[in-house]
Every structure is written in C-alpha cells, then in structure tokens.
C-alpha positions as CSV (number, residue, x, y, z in Angstrom):
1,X,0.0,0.0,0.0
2,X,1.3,3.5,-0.8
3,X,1.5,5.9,2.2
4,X,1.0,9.3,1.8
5,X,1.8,11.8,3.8
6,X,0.1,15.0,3.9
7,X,1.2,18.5,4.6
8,X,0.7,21.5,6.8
9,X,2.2,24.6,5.7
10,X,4.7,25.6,7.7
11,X,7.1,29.3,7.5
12,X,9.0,29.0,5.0
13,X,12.3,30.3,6.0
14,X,11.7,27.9,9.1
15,X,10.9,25.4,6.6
16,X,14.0,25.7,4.4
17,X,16.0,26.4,7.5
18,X,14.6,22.5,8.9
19,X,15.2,20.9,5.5
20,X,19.0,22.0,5.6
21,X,19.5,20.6,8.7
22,X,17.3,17.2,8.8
23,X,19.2,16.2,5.3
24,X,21.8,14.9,6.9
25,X,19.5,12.9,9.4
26,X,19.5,9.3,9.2
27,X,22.7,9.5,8.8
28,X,22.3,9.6,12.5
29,X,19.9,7.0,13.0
30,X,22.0,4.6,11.8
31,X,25.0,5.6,13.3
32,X,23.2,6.0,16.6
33,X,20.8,3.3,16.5
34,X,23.8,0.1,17.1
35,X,26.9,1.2,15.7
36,X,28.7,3.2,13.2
37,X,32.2,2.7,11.5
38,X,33.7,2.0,8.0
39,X,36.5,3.1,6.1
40,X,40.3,2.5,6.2
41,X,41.4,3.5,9.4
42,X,45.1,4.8,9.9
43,X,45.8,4.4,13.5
44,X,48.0,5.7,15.9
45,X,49.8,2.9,17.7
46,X,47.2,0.9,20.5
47,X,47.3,1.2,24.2
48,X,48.4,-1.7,25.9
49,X,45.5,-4.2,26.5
50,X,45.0,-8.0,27.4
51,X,46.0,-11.2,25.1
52,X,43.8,-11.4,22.2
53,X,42.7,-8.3,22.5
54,X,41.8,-7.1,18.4
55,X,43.1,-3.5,17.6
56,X,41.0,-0.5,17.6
57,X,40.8,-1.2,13.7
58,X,39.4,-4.2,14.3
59,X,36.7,-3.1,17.1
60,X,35.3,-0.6,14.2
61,X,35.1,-3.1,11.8
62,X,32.8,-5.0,14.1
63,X,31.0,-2.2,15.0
64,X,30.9,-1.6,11.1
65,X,29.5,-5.2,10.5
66,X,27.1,-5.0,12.8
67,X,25.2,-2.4,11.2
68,X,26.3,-2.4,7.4
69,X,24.5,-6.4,7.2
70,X,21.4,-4.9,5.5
71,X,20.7,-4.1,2.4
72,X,18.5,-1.7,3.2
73,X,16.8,-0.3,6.2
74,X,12.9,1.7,7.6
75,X,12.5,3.0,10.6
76,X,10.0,5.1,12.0
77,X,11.6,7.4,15.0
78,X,10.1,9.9,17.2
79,X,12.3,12.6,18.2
80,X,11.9,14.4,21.0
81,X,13.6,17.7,22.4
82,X,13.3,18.4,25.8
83,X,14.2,21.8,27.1
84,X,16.0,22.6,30.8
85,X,12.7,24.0,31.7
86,X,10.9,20.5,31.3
87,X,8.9,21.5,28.1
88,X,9.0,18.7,25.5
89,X,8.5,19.0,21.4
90,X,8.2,15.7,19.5
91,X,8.8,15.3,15.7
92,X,7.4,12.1,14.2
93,X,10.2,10.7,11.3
94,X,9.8,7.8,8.3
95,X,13.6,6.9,7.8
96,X,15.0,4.8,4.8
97,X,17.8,3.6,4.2
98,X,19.7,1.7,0.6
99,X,23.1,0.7,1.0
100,X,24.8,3.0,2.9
101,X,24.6,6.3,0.7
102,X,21.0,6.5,-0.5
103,X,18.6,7.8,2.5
104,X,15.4,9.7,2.8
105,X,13.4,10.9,5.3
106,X,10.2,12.0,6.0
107,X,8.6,13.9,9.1
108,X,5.1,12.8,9.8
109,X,4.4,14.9,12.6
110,X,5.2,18.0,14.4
111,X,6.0,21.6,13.4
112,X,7.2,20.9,9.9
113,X,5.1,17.5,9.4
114,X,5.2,16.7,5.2
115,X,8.6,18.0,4.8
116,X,10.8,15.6,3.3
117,X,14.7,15.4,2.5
118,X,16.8,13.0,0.2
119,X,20.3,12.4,0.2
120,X,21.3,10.7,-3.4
121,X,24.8,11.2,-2.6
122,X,27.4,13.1,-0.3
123,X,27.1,15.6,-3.5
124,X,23.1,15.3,-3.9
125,X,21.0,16.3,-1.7
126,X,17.3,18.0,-1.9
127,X,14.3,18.7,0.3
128,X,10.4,18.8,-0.6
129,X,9.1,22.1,1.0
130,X,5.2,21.5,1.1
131,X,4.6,25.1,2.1
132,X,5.8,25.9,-1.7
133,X,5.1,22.4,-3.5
134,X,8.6,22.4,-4.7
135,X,11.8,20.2,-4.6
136,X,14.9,21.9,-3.8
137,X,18.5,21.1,-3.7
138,X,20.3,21.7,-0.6
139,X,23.9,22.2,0.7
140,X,25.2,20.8,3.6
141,X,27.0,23.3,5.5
142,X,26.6,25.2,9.0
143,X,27.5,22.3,10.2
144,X,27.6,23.3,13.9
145,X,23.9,24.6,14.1
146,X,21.5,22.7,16.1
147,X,19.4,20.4,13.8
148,X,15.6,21.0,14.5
149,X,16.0,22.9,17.9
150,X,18.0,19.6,19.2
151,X,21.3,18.5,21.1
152,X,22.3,17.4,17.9
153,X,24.1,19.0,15.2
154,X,24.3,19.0,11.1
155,X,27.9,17.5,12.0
156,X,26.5,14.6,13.8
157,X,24.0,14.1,11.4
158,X,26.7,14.0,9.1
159,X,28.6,11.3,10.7
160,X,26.9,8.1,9.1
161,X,30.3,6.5,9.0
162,X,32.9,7.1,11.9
163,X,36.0,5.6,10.0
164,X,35.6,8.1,6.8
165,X,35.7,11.1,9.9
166,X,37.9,9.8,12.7
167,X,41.2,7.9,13.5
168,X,41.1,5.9,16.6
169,X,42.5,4.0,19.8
170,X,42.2,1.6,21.9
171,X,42.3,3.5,25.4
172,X,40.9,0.9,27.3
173,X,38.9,-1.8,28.1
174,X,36.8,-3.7,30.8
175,X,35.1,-7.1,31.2
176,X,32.4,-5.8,28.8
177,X,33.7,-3.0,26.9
178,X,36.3,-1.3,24.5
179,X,37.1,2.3,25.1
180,X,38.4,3.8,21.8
181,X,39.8,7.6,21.4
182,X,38.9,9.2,17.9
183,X,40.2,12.0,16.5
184,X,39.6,13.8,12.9
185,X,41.6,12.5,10.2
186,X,44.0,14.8,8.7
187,X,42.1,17.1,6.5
188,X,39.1,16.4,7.8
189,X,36.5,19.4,9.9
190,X,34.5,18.4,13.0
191,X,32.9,20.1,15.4
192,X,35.1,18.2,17.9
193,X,38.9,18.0,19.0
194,X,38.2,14.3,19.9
195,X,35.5,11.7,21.1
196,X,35.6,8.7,23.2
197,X,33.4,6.1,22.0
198,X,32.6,2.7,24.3
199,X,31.8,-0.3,22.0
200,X,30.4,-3.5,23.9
201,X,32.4,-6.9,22.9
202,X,28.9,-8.9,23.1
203,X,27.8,-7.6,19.5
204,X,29.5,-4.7,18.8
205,X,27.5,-2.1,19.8
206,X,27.9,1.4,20.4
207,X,26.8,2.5,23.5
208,X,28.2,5.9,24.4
209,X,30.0,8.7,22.9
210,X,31.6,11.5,24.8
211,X,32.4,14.7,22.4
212,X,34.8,16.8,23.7
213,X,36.4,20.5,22.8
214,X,39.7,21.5,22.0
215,X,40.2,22.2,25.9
216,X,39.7,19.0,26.6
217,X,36.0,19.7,28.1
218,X,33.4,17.4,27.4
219,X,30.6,19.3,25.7
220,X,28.5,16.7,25.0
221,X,27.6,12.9,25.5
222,X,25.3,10.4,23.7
223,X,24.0,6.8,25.6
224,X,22.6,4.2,23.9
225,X,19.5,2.3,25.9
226,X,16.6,-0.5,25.3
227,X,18.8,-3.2,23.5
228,X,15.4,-4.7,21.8
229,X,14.7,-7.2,19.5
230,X,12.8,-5.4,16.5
231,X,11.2,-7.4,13.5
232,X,12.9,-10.6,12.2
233,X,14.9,-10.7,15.6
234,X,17.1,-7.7,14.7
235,X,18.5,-6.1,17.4
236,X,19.1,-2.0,17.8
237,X,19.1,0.3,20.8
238,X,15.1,1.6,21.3
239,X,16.7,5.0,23.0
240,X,18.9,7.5,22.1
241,X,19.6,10.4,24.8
242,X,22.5,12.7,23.2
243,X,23.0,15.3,26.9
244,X,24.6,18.8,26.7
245,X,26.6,18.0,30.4
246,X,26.7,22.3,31.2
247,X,22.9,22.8,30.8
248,X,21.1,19.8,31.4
249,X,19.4,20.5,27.6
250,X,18.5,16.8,25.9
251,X,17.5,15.3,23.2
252,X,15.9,11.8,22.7
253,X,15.3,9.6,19.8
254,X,11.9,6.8,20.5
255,X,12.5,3.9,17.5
256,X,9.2,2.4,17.5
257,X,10.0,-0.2,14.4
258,X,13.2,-1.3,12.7
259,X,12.5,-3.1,9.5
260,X,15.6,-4.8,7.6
261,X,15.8,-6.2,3.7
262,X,12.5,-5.4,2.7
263,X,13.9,-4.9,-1.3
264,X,14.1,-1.4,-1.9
265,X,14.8,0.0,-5.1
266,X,17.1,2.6,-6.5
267,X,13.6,4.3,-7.6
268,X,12.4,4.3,-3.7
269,X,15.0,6.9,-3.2
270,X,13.9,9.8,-6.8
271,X,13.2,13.1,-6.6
272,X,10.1,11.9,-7.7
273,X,9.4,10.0,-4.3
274,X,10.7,12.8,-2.1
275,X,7.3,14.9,-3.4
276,X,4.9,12.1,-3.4
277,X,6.2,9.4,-1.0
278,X,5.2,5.9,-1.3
C-alpha cells in the first residue's frame, strides 16, 4: 500500500532552514541506532590491553558489521527535544535507508510534518518544501547549528560512518567493553577535537560517545538504551539520549519499528518520491 503523507504549511524560512538541517538525518539513525564505523582506518599505535585483545581497527570493523549487514533499512523514530525547563516538542520521522549512501526521510508529525529530505549522494541532496510544492537542492553546510531545535548537530548528522571522519585507539577496556579515542583525520572538519566512544564486545555495539572541545572539556555525551529485539529478531538500541553536560538540555530519539531487507529499489530513493512518497 502506498502511504502518503500530507502536509501543513509551515514558514517558509523555518521550513527551508529545517530541510538543511534534517538532510543529513538518518545519517544519524544509523550511526546511533547500534553502531557506526567503516573506512580505512590509519591508527595511531594501540594502548596496551590484554591477550587477544583485536586493535581498535578491528573493534570498528565490528562495529561496522554489525550495522552495514542490510541491504537496506525503515525505521520510524520519534524525536523528542526536551528543554531545561521540562517542556518537551516531539517530531514524528519515516527513515529509509539503501546501502549505505541513499537515505530519505520524511517527518510525519510535528512543526514541519510533510517535509521531506533525500540524500542521493554526499554531493546530492534535496528537500520537498510543502509550504511551496517544490523540490529543492540543498547544501550541507553550517554544520555546527543545532538540527531542529535539538542536542544534535548538522555535524552529527553528518557522521553516518565514523571511520571516513575519525582515527582511533584503543584507550581501554573492561570485562564488557572497549574504550576507543577518535580523533579527525588529517584534513578532515568536525565540530570536535576528539571523542571517546565505548563499544560492547557482546555484538558490537555502540553504546556511548563523549564529544569533547579543543580544551579538553566534554561538551557533549550520547547513551545508547533498550537493547530490543525489533522485527525478524534484529536487534538495535530503542533510545537515544544525546545530553549537553553544562545545561542539562537533551535530546531523545523513541524507534518504534526497525524493519531490515524489505527490497528497496534505487527508484524508492527519486526526486520523484521525495514529493509524493510511497
């Protein structure tokens, strides 16, 4: 059955100003959702650890595995922003997901419910403004502004890969974890000097980042909750709390259903779709 999704009319520079951020969105998801890391790594020599221990190379490349298995993936997310005050805004998203470069996104509810954004490629992307009926295509840059009023940024949204972003090594490790230090690759901008990420050895899994400035303070940190069995016995993280430590600020991601391999097609992911969804 085709779903389709309706549209208030939102302000349009709000609009436009939504659709440049939330492009870069599932990038996000699926970095966030289990794991997140591919790409040649060129690491800095490992911290000492026990026997048998695999190199931070290694750890990534699990981590990597663990959530590159799919040909392609749906979710449908809630995001919810929840201020120091207490007050809470939710945005309702339809995330999809080919391979690991074609994604698109639709909100279903909130503020800017019927917008929808498509990345075709790193060098593609485009947004369907219902306020004006139009496609456009969109740059990715601002990349430290806060995507949608959130903790997170364009930058993290940007991150669908770790390995193509940051080198890393192995800090540390305990009965149940890796702790690996990342750091940008030569040449490459972040919003960060360095991040520690903890990676569980029972599947791989990401579950906390720490994001830190170039003083060395942390200015942000991301947990990983609700380890959950979703359809076809898939397992992904059903919370996502990314925390601003210095104001208490936070935002949280709700995945209500993870679907895997359902045989998308390169046409799922058109210009065409973006406007009239499926």
């Amino acid at each position: 059955m085709r779903r389709v999704y309706t549209a208030t009319a939102p302000r349009g520079p709000e609009l436009f100003r939504a659709a440049r951020t939330s492009v870069l969105a599932f990038g996000v998801f699926i970095a966030l959702l289990s794991v997140t890391t591919s790409g040649t790594l060129h690491a800095e020599p490992e911290a000492s650890s026990t026997p048998g221990t695999p190199d931070a190379k290694e750890i990534l490349g699990r981590m990597d595995a663990a959530i590159s298995g799919f040909a392609d993936q749906e979710m449908d997310v809630d995001l919810t922003i929840i201020d120091v005050d207490g007050s809470r805004k939710t945005y309702g998203m339809l995330a999809r997901q080919k391979g690991t470069d074609k994604r698109l996104i639709r909100f279903t509810s909130g503020e800017i419910k019927g917008m929808s954004t498509l990345i075709a490629s790193r060098e593609r992307m485009y947004a369907y403004l219902p306020g004006f009926k139009k496609v456009r295509r969109i740059s990715a840059h601002n990349m430290n502004q806060s995507f949608a009023g959130s903790d997170f940024t364009n930058d993290d949204m940007a991150v669908a890969t770790w390995g193509t972003v940051y080198d890393v090594v192995l800090e540390s490790e305990d009965a149940e974890s890796w702790t690996l230090k990342g750091t940008p690759k030569p040449g490459v901008s972040v919003g960060y000097a360095f991040v520690r990420l903890r990676v569980m050895k029972v599947g791989g899994y990401q579950q906390r980042v720490d994001y830190f400035n170039k003083d060395g303070v942390m200015v942000k940190q991301l947990s990983c909750e609700g380890l959950k069995d979703f359809a076809g016995g898939v397992k992904r993280y059903s919370l996502i709390v990314m925390r601003d430590p210095r104001t208490g600020h936070r935002t949280e991601m709700h995945v209500k259903t993870f679907l895997v391999d359902q045989g998308l097609k390169d046409a799922d992911f058109s210009k065409r779709q973006l406007r009239w969804g499926r």
